[in-house]
KOLTIRO-124372 format. One record per residue (C-alpha): residue in one letter; x, y, z. Coordinates in steps of 0.1 Angstrom, whole numbers. Each point is the difference from the previous one (the first is absolute). Example, Ala and Ser with C-alpha at 12.3 -4.5 7.8 and 13.67 -1.06 7.14 Angstrom:
REM KOLTIRO-124372
- residu,x,y,z
- A,123,-45,78
- S,14,34,-7
//
This chain:
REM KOLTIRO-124372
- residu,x,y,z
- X,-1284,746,-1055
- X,-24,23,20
- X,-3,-27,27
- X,41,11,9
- X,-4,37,-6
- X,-25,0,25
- X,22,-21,24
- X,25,17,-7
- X,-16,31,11
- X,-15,-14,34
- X,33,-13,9
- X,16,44,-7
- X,-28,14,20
- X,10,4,32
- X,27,27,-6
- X,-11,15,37
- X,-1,-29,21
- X,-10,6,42
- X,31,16,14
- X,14,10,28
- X,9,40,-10
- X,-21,21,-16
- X,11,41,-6
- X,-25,27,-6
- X,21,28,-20
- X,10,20,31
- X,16,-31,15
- X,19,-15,-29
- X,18,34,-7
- X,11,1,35
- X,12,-38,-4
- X,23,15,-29
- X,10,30,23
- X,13,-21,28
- X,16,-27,-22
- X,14,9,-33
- X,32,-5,-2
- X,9,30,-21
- X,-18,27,29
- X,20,-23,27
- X,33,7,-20
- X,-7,38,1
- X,-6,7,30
- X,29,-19,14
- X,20,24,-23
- X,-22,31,12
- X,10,-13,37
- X,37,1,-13
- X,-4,38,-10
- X,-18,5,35
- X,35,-18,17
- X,18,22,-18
- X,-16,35,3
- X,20,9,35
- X,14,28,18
- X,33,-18,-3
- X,-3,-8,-39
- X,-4,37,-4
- X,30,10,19
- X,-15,16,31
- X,19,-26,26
- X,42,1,9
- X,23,-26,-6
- X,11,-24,30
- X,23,-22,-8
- X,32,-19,21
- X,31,-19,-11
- X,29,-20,23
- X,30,-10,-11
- X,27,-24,18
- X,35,-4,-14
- X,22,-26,11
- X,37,0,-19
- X,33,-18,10
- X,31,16,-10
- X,39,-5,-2
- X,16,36,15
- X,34,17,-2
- X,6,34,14
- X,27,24,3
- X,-2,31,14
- X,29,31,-1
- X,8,-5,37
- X,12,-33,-8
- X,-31,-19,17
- X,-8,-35,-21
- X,-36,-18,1
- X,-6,-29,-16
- X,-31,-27,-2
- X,-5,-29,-15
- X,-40,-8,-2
- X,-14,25,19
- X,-35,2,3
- X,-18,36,-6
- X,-38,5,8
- X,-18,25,-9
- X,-39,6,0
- X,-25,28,-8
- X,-41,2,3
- X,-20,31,-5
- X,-32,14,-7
- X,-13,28,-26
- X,-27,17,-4
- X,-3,23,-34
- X,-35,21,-5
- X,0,25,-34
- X,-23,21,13
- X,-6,24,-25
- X,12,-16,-39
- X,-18,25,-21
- X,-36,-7,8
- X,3,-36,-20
- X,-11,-16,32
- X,-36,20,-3
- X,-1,-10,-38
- X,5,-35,2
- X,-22,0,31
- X,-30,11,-29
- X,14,-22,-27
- X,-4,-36,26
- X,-35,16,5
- X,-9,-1,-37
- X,18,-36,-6
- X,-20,-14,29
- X,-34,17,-18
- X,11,-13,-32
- X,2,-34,12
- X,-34,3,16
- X,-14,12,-35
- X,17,-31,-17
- X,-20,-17,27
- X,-30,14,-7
- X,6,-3,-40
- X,2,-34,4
- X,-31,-5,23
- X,-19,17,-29
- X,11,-17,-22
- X,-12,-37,13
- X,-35,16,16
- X,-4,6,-42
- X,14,-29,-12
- X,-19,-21,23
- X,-36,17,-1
- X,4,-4,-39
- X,6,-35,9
- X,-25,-6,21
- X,-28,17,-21
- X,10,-18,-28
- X,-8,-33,17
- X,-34,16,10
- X,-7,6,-40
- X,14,-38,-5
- X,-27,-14,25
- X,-23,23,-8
- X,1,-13,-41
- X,7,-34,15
- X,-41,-4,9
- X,-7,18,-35
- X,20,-32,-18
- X,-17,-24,22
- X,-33,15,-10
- X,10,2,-38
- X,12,-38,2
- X,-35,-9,21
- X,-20,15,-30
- X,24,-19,-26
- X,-5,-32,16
- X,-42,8,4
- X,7,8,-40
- X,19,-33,-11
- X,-24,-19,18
- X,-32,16,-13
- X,18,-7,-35
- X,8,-35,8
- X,-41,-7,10
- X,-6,20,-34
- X,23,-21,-22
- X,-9,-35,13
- X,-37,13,-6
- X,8,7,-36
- X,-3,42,8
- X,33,12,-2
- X,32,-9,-25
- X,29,-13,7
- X,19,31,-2
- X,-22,18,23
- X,8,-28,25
- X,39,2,-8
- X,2,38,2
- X,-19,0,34
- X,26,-23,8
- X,28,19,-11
- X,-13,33,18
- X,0,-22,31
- X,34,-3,0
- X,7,29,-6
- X,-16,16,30
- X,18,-32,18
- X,32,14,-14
- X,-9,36,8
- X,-9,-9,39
- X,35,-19,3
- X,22,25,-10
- X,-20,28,21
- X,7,-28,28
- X,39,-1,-12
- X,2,39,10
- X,-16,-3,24
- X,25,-20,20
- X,26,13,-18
- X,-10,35,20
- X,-8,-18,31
- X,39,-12,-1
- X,10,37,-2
- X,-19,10,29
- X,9,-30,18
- X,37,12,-6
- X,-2,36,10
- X,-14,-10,34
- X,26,-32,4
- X,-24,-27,3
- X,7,-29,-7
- X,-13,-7,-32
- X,-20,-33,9
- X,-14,15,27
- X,-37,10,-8
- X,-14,36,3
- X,-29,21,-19
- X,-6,37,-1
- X,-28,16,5
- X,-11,32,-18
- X,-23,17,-25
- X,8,27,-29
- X,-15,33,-1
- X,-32,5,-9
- X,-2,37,6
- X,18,28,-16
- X,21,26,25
- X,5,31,-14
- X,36,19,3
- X,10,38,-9
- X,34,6,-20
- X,6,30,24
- X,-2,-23,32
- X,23,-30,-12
- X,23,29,-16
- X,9,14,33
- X,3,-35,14
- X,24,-7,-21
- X,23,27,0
- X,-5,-1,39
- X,7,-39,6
- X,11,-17,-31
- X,28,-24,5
- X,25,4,-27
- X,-4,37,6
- X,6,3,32
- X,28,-27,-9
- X,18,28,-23
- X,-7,27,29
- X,20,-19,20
- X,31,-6,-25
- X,2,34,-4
- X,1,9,39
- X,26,-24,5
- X,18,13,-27
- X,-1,35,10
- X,14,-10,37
- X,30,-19,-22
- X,8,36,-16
- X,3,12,40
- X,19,-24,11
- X,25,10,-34
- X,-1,35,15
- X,9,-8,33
- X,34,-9,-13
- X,8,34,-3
- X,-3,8,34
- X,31,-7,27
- X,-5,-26,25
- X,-1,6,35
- X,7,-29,23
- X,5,-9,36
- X,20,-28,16
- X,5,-14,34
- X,28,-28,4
- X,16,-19,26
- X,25,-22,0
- X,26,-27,21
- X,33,-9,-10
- X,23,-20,16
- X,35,-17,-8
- X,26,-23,18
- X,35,-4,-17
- X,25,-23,11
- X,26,24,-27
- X,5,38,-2
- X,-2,29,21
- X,-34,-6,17
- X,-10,-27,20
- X,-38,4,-2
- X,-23,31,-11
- X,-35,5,8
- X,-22,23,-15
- X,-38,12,-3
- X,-26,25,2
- X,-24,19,-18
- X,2,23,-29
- X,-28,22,-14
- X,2,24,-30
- X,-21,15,-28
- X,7,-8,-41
- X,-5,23,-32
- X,5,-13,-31
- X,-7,22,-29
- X,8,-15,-36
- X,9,23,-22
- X,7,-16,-33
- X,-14,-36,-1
- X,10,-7,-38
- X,-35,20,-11
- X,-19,-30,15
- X,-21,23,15
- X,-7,22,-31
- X,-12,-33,-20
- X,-23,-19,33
- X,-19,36,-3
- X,-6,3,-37
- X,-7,-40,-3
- X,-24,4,34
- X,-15,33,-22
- X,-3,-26,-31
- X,-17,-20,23
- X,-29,20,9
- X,-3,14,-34
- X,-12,-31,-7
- X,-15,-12,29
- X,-24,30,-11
- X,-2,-10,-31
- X,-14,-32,9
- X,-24,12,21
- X,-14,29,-27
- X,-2,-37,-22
- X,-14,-20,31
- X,-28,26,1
- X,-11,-2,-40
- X,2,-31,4
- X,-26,-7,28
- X,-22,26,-16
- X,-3,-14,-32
- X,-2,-34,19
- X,-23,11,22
- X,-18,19,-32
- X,-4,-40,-17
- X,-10,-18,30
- X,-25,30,4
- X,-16,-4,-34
- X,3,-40,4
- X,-20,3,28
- X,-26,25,-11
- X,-6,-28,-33
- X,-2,-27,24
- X,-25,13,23
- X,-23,13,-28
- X,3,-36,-15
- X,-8,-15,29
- X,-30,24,3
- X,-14,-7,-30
- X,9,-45,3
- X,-16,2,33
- X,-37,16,-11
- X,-1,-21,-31
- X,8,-34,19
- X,-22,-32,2
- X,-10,-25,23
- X,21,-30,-12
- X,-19,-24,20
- X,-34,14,-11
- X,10,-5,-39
- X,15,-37,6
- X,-36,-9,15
- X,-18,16,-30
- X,24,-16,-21
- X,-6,-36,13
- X,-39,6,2
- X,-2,13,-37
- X,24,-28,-8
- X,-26,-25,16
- X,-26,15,-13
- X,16,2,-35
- X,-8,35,-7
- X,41,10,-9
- X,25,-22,-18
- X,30,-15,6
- X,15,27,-19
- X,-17,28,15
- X,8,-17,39
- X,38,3,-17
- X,-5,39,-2
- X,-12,6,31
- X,29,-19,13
- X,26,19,-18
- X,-22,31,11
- X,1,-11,37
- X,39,-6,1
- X,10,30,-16
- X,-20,23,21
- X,11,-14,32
- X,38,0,-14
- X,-4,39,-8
- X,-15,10,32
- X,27,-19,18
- X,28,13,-20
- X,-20,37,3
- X,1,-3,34
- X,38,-14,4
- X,10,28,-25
- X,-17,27,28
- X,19,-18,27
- X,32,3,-14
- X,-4,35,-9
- X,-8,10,35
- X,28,-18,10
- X,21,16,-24
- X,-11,34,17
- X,7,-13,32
- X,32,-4,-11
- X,10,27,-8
- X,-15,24,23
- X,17,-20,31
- X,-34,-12,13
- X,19,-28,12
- X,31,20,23
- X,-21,-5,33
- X,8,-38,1
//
C-alpha cells in the first residue's frame, strides 16, 4: 500500500511545471485590469454616458430640419360660372410640389438647458464611479486570490515535509518490527499517519488548482495554458492612524462619492421641473418653394417661395398640475437621495470602524506569529538526526510533526488575515481610484 501512496504522490508533484508566463503581483493585477470582462463592460457603458453628455443633449443647439412634398392627382372637372362660362375635364393631371427648410432655436426655456447641462455632467461621473467600483472590486477579489494561492504553496512544502518525516517514520518502524523492536501496531499506525499526511498534501494540491483556475479565469487564459505567480506575504507590520484613513474615506470612498453624485443629479432634475414655469422664447427662420401646375381651375401654374423669420413664446398656464406633482416628486427625490447619503456615511464609518479594528488584530497577530516562528528546515534535520540516532520516538517525531504543520499553517493564515485587512482598508478609503 505505501509503495502507491508514494507513487501516487511523485506522479501530483509537479503542480508548477516550467512555463511560459510568470506574474509578480503588480503584473497579474494589471492582467485583470486590461482584460476582465466585467471592467471591459463598464467602461463601454461609461463611454456611452461620455457620447451622451453633449451641448446638444442638453438643449443648447437649434433645430434644422427640411421636408418636400410632390403631389400628383388626376381629376374629372365640371364648372359653371354665373356668366354662363362652362369648363369641363376629364383626367386632368394637377401637380403640385413643395420643399422647405426650418430652423427653430428655444433660446431661453426657463434655464432647463443650464440644469440638464449639470445633470449629463453628473451621469457621465456616475458612470465613471461605477467604473471605478468595479475596478476595485476585481483588484480585491483578485489579490485575495492570488494570496491565497501564495498560503496554498506556501503549506504545500510544509505537507511535503510532514509526509517526508512520515515516510522516514514508517520505515524506521518497519527496520524496528522485522528486528523484533517495535509491534505491529506501532508499524500500522505509522502507516496510517502516512496516509494521512498523503491525504492532507493532495487536497492542499486540490485547492491549489482549484485557485489557479480562478486566476487563470479573471485574466482569460486559457485554462491549459501554463503560468505561475510569483510573490511573498508580508513579513512586516505597517502601521496606520484611524485619523488618516478617516479623512481618506470620507474624501475618496466610492459608494460615497456614488451617493454625492445621485443627489447632484437629482437636484439638477428639481431645476429642470422649475423651468417649466417659465415661458419659452423661441426664434425661427424658414424658407420655403412651392409650385403647382393644373390642367383644371382658375390658375394655370403658381410658384411660390422665400424666406420667413419670426420669434415664438409659449407660456403654459395650466398644464393639468403636471408641473405641481414633477416638483414635489423631484423634492421627494432628493429627500431621499439625502437620506441615502446621511446612511452611505454610517455606513462606511462603521465599515471603515471594523476593517479598522480587523486590521489592528491582524497586525498585532502577525507581530507576535512572526517573533515566535521556527526554522522548519532546522527542526526536520534535528528530527531525522535524533531519529537516527534514536534519542526521540516515533511518537514524539509525531508531535513535532503536528507542532511543525500547525505553526506554519497559523503564521500563513496570520499573515493572509493582515493582507486581507489592509485590503479591506484599501477599499474603503479609495486607495485604488487612481487606476
Amino acid at each position: 500500500m505505501i509503495k502507491y501512496i508514494i507513487i501516487l504522490l511523485i506522479s501530483t508533484f509537479p503542480i508548477v511545471s516550467f512555463s511560459q508566463l510568470t506574474f509578480s503581483y503588480e503584473e497579474y493585477i494589471s492582467e485583470v485590469l486590461a482584460k476582465d470582462f466585467g471592467i471591459l463592460m463598464m467602461k463601454n457603458e461609461q463611454q456611452i454616458a461620455a457620447n451622451e453628455n453633449n451641448i446638444g443633449a442638453a438643449g443648447y443647439l437649434p433645430r434644422i430640419s427640411m421636408d418636400a412634398r410632390q403631389d400628383f392627382t388626376v381629376n374629372s372637372a365640371r364648372q359653371e360660372f354665373l356668366g354662363g362660362q362652362t369648363n369641363e375635364a376629364d383626367n386632368a393631371q394637377n401637380r403640385a410640389f413643395d420643399v422647405g427648410g426650418l430652423l427653430e432655436w428655444t433660446f431661453f426655456d426657463g434655464f432647463k438647458m443650464f440644469a440638464t447641462d449639470k445633470k449629463l455632467n453628473h451621469l457621465e461621473e456616475t458612470a465613471q464611479l461605477n467604473t471605478r467600483a468595479e475596478i476595485e472590486f476585481k483588484i480585491y477579489e483578485a489579490s485575495i486570490q492570488f494570496y491565497t494561492y501564495l498560503l496554498l504553496k506556501e503549506m504545500q512544502s510544509t505537507y511535503e515535509t510532514a509526509v517526508d518525516l512520515s515516510k522516514l517514520r514508517f520505515e524506521d518502524m518497519q527496520n524496528k518490527f522485522e528486528n523484533g523492536v517495535a509491534t505491529k501496531v506501532e508499524l500500522l499506525q505509522s502507516e496510517l499517519d502516512l496516509t494521512a499526511d498523503s491525504s492532507a498534501l493532495l487536497l492542499n494540491q486540490k485547492e491549489l488548482r482549484n485557485i489557479k483556475i480562478q486566476l487563470a479565469k479573471m485574466i482569460t487564459l486559457p485554462l491549459d495554458e501554463e503560468f505561475s505567480v510569483n510573490g511573498q506575504l508580508p513579513e512586516s507590520i505597517s502601521p496606520i492612524a484611524w485619523e488618516d484613513i478617516l479623512d481618506q474615506a470620507n474624501e475618496k470612498n466610492t459608494n460615497l462619492l456614488l451617493a454625492k453624485s445621485a443627489l447632484a443629479v437629482r437636484e439638477s432634475e428639481k431645476k429642470e421641473a422649475l423651468s417649466r414655469f417659465y415661458p419659452q422664447l423661441g426664434f425661427y427662420a424658414a424658407y420655403n418653394l412651392n409650385t403647382a401646375q393644373n390642367e383644371v381651375g382658375f390658375l394655370l401654374s403658381n410658384r411660390v417661395y422665400g424666406p420667413s423669420v419670426g420669434l415664438t413664446l409659449r407660456w403654459d398656464i395650466l398644464d393639468q398640475l403636471s408641473r405641481f406633482q414633477e416638483l414635489k416628486n423631484a423634492k421627494i427625490h432628493i429627500e431621499n437621495a439625502e437620506l441615502g447619503l446621511k446612511e452611505q456615511q454610517l455606513f462606511i464609518s462603521s465599515e471603515l470602524k471594523k476593517a479598522f479594528n480587523e486590521f489592528e488584530w491582524a497586525s498585532k497577530t502577525l507581530s507576535f506569529e512572526l517573533r515566535n516562528k521556527v526554522s522548519t528546515n532546522n527542526i526536520v534535520e534535528i528530527a531525522k538526526v535524533s531519529l537516527d540516532a534514536g534519542t526521540i520516538t516515533a511518537l514524539e517525531l509525531r508531535e513535532i510533526q503536528f507542532s511543525l504543520i500547525e505553526a506554519q499553517r497559523r503564521i500563513l493564515s496570520t499573515q493572509l488575515d493582515y493582507v486581507t485587512a489592509k485590503l479591506n482598508l484599501d477599499l474603503q478609503t479609495g486607495k485604488w481610484s487612481v487606476l
